[in-house]
C-alpha positions as CSV (number, residue, x, y, z in Angstrom):
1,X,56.8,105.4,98.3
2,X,56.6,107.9,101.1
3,X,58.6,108.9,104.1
4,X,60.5,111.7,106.1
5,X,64.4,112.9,106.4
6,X,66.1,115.3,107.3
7,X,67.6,117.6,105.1
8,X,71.2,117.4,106.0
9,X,70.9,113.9,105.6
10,X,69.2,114.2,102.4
11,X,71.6,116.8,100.9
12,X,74.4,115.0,101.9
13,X,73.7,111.9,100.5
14,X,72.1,113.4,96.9
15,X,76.1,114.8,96.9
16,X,77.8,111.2,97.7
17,X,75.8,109.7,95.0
18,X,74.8,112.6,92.3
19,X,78.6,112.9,91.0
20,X,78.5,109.4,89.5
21,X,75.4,110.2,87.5
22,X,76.4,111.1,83.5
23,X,74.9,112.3,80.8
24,X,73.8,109.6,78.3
25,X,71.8,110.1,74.8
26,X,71.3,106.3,74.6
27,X,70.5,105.8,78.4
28,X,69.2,109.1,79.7
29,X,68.0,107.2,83.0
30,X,71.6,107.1,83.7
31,X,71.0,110.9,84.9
32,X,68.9,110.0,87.6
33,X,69.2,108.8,90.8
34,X,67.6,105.8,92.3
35,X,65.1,106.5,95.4
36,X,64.7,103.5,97.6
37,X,62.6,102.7,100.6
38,X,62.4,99.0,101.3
39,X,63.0,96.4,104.4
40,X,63.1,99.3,106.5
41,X,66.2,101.5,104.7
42,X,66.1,104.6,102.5
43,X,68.9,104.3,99.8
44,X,70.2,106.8,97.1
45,X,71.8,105.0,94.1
46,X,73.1,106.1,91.0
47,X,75.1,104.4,88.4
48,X,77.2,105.6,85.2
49,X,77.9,101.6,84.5
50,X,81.2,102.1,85.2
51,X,80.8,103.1,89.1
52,X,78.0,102.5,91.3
53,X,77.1,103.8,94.5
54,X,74.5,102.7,97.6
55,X,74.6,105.1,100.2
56,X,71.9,104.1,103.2
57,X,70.1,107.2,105.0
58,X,68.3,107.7,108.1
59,X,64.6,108.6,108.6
60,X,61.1,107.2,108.7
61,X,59.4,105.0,105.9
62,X,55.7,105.3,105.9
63,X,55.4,103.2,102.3
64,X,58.0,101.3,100.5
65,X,58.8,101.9,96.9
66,X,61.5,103.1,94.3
67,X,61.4,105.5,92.1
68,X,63.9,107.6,90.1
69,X,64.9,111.6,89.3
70,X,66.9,113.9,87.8
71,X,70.2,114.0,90.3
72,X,71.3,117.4,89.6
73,X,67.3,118.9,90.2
74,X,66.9,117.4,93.4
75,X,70.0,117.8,94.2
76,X,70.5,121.7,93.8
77,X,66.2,121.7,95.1
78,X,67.0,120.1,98.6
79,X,70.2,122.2,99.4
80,X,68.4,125.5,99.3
81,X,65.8,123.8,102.0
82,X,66.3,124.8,105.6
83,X,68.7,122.6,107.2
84,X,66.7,122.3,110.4
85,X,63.6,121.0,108.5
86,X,62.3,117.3,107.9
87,X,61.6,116.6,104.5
88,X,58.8,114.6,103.3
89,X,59.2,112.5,100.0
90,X,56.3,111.0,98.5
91,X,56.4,109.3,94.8
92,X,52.4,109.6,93.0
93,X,51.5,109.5,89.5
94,X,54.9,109.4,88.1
95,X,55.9,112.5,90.1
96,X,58.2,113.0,93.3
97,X,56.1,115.6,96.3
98,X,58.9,117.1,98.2
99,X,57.8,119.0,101.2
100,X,59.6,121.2,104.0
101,X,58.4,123.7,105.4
102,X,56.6,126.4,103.3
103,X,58.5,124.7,100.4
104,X,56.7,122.4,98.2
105,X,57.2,121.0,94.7
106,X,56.8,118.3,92.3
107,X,59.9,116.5,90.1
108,X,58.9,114.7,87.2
109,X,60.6,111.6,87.7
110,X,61.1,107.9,86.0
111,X,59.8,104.7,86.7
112,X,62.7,102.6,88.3
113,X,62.2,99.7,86.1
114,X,64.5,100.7,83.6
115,X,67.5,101.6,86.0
116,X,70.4,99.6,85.4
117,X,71.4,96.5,88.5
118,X,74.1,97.3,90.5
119,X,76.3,94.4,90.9
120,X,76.7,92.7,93.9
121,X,80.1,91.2,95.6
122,X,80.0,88.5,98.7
123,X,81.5,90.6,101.7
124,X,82.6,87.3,103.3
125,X,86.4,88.3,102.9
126,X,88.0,91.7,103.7
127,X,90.6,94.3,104.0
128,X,90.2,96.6,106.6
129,X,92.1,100.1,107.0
130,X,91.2,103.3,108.7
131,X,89.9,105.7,106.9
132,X,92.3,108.8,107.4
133,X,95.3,106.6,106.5
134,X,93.7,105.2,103.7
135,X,92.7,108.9,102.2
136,X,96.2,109.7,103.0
137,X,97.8,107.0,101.1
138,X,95.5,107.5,97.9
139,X,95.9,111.0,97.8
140,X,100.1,110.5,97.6
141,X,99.9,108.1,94.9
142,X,96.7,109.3,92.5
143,X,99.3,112.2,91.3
144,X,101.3,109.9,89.5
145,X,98.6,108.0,87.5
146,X,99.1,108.2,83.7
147,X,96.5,110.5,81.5
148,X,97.8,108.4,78.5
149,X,95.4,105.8,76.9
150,X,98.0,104.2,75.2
151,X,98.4,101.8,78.4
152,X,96.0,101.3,79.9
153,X,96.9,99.3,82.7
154,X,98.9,103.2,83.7
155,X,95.3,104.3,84.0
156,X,94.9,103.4,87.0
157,X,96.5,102.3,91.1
158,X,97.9,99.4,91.5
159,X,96.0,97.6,94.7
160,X,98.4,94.9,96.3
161,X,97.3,92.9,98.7
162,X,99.2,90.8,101.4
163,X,98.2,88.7,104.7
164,X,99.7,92.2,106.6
165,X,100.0,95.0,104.4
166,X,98.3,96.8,101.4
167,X,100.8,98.8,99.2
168,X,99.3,101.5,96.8
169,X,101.3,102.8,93.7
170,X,100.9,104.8,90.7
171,X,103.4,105.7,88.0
172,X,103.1,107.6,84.6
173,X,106.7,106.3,83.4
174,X,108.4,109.5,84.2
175,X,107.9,109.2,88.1
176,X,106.7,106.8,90.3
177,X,104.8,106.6,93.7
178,X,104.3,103.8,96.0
179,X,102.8,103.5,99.7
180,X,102.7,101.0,101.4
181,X,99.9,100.2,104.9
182,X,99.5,97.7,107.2
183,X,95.9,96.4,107.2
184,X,93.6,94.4,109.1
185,X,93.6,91.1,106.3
186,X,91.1,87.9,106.0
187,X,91.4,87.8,102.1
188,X,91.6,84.3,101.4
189,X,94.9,84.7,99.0
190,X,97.4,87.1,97.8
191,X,96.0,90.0,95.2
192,X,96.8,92.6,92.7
193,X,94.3,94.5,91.5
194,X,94.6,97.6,89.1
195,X,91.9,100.2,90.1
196,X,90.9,102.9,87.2
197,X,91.7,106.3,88.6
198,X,88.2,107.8,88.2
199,X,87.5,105.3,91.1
200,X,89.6,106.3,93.6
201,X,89.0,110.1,93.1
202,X,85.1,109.0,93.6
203,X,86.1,107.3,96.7
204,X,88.0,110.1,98.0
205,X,85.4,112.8,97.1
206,X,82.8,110.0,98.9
207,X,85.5,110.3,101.8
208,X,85.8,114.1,102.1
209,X,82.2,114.3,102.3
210,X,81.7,112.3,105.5
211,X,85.1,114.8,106.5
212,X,84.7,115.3,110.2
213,X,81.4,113.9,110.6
214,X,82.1,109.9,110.9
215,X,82.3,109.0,114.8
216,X,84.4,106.8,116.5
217,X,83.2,103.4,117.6
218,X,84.1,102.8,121.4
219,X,87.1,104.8,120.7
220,X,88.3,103.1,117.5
221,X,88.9,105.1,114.1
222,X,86.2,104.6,111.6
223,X,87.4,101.9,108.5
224,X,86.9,101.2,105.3
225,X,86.4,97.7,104.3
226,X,87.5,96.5,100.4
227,X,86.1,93.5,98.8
228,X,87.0,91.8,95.8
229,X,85.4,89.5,93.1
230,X,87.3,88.8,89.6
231,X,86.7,92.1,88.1
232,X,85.1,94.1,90.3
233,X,86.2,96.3,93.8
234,X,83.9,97.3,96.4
235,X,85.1,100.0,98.6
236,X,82.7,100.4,101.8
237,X,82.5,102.9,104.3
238,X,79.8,104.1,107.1
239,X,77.1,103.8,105.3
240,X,77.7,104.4,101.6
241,X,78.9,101.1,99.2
242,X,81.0,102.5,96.2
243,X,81.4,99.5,93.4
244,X,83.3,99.2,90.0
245,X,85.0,97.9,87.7
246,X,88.9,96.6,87.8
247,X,91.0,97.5,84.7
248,X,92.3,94.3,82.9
249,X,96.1,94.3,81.9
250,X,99.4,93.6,83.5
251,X,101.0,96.0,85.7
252,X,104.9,96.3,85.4
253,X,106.9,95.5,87.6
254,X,108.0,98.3,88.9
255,X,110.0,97.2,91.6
256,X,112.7,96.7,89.2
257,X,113.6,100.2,88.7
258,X,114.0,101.0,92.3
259,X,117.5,101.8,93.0
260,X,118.8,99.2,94.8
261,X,122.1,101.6,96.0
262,X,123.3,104.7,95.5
263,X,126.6,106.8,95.7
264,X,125.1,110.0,97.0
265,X,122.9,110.5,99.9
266,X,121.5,113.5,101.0
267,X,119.4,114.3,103.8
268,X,117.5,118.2,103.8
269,X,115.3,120.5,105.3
270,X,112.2,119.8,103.1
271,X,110.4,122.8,103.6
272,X,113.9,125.2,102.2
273,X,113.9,122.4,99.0
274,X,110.5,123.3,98.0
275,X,110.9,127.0,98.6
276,X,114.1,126.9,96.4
277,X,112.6,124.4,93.8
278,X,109.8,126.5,93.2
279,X,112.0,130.0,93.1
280,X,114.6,128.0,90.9
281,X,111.5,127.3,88.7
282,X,110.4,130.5,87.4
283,X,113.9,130.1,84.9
284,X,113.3,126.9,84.0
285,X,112.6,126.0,80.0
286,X,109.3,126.2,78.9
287,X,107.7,122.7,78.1
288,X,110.7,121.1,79.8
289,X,110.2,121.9,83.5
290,X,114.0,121.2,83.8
291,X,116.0,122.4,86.8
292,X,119.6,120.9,87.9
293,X,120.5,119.7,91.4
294,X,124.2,119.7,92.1
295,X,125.4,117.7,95.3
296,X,128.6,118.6,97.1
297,X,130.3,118.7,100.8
298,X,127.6,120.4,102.8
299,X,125.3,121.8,100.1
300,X,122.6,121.1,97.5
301,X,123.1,124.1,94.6
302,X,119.3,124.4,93.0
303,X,119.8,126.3,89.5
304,X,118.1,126.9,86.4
305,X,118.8,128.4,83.2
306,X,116.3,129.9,80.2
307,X,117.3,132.1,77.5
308,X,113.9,134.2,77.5
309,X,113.9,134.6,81.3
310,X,117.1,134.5,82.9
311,X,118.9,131.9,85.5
312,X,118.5,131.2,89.3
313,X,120.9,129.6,91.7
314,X,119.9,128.5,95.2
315,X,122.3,127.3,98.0
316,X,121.1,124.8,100.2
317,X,122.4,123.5,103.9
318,X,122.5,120.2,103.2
319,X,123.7,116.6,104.5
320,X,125.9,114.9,102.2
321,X,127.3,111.4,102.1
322,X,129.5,110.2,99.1
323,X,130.8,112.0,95.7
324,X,130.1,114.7,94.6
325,X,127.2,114.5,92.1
326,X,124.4,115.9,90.1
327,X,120.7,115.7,88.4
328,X,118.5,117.6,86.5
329,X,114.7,116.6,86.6
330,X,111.0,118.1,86.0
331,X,110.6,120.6,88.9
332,X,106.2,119.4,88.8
333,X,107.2,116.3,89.5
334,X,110.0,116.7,92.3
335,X,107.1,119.2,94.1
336,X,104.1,116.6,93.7
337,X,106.6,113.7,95.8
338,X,108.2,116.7,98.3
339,X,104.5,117.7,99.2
340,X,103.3,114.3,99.7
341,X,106.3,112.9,102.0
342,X,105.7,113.8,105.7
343,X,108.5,114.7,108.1
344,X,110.9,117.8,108.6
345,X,113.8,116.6,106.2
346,X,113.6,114.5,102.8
347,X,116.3,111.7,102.0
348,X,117.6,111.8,98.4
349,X,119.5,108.5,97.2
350,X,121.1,109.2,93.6
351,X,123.3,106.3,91.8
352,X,124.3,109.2,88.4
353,X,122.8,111.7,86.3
354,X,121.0,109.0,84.2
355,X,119.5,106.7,86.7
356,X,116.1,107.9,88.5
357,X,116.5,109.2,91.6
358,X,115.0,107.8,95.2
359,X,113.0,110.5,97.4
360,X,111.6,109.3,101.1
361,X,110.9,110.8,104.1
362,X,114.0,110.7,106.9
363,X,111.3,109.1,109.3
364,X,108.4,107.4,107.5
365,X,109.9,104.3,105.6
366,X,106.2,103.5,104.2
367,X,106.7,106.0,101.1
368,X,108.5,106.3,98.5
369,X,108.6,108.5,95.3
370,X,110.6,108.2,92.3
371,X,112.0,110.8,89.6
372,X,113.4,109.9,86.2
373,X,116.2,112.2,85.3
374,X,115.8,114.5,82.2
375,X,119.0,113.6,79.9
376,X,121.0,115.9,78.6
């Protein structure tokens, strides 16, 4: 195996596929990466069995071949390299020549033989969604994903799939968030697929770094395509493949604990909420995050109480519709929905203190983010 890259594209693609790599006493090959040159394409790939990822470089092959190395060595080697240099890679005697410049060195490396498959899905059938939408929508969901192993099924998003739309959403039991996109659509039927949460943060990290640097084609946004077999999800974008596994277990329904109505509405300047949430959160209890809204004619009153620390009250302008009413909720989880929504003002549906309460945004009907109430 020999050929030449250069080292921007080299460094950058070591980081899209070196975070997937683990540390494994039974399968220590698992800490390398996978050096391809073959049919005229230079791949990275690395694998922890759980995730894969293929990502497809640029440069010139002067012999095919494979070989693998320690991801974290070559990785931390290449980015002190010049970034203006060509780098030449050559695999001999169970060792990997790098060259660049006045730099040269030799990794001690694996034979790829022992490197686990990646698996393979047919990309006959797709859905299609830009990228910066997609990130978007992942990012204000991932929040809500349970840490709990207990259920498993919480572990991870929940992937919907419709002729028109894709809706994303993620709850822990205590809050819920849901998005919902319209997408370009060929998949043959209707799906819903639970994806584990280490997934998507891969696929975001893969995302961020290709951040400014994917260009349009004849003026249309850059995509990602997602295919789907029976247990696995392939999420594809420019030139990098990221593959894994789909969590087995039903999702709840959570639709069902969407209020359906409500007997207070309340529309607010979101920006003065969080200020006052977070101010009105300094008093709240230890362990319990609680703070109280109070809804009245005109106002929102924000207020927290502690016996080591003291109490805070916060008036709000706000637009009310309907009686009077009140909640008290985890102030972590009313900030997590509040910084995801977009918009100037939030809308705040409330049915009573004991029934969750519905936050959107006054002009994006495509999100939605849901709070139990803390009962007192």
């Amino acid at each position: 195996m020999r050929f030449i890259s250069l080292q921007e594209n080299l460094k950058r693609g070591l980081n899209i596929v070196g975070h997937v790599t683990s540390k494994n006493i039974n399968l220590p090959i698992l800490n390398n990466i996978l050096i391809k040159s073959a049919n005229g394409n230079i791949e990275f790939i690395s694998t922890n069995l759980e995730i894969g990822i293929t990502h497809q470089l640029r440069g010139k092959i002067e012999v095919d071949g494979e070989f693998t190395v320690d991801s974290k060595l070559i990785t931390d080697y290449v980015t002190l390299l010049n970034g203006r240099d060509n780098v030449k890679l050559e695999e001999t005697d169970n060792e990997l020549k790098l060259e660049c410049g006045n730099y040269k060195t030799k990794i001690k490396g694996e034979s790829s033989k022992e490197f686990p498959l990646i698996p393979t899905i047919p990309k006959d059938d797709y859905c299609e969604v830009g990228i910066d939408e997609f990130r978007k929508a992942l990012n204000s969901v991932i929040f809500a994903v349970s840490n709990s192993e207990n259920r498993l099924e919480l572990s991870g998003v929940l992937f919907s799939f419709t002729n028109k739309t894709l809706s994303l959403a993620a709850t822990d039991s205590y809050r819920l968030a849901e998005r919902v996109l319209e997408v370009k659509n060929n998949l043959k039927e209707e799906y819903k697929v639970i994806v584990p949460a280490k997934t998507a943060q891969e696929f975001l990290r893969v995302l961020n770094n290709f951040d400014g640097q994917l260009k349009t084609i004849n003026d249309n946004e850059e995509v990602v395509r997602i295919y789907l077999s029976d247990n696995q999800i392939l999420f594809n974008v420019d030139s990098v493949d990221l593959i894994s596994r789909l969590i087995n277990g039903h999702y709840p329904d959570y639709k069902q604990i969407i209020p359906v109505g409500h007997q207070t509405e309340v529309l607010v300047d979101k920006v003065e909420l969080i200020r006052a949430v977070k101010a009105t959160s300094l008093f709240s209890k230890t362990g319990i995050n609680d703070i109280a809204l109070f809804f009245s004619k005109d106002k929102i009153l924000v207020s927290a109480y502690s016996g080591q620390s003291g109490e805070s009250k916060v008036e709000l302008e706000a637009e009310v519709n309907g009686i009077n009413n009140e909640i008290t909720i985890n102030y972590r989880y009313l900030l997590d929905g509040l910084n995801n929504i977009e918009g100037a003002r939030v809308k705040i549906d409330i049915v009573n203190s004991n029934t969750p309460c519905l936050i959107k945004s006054e002009t994006d009907n495509g999100y939605l983010y849901i709070v139990m109430p803390i009962k007192q």
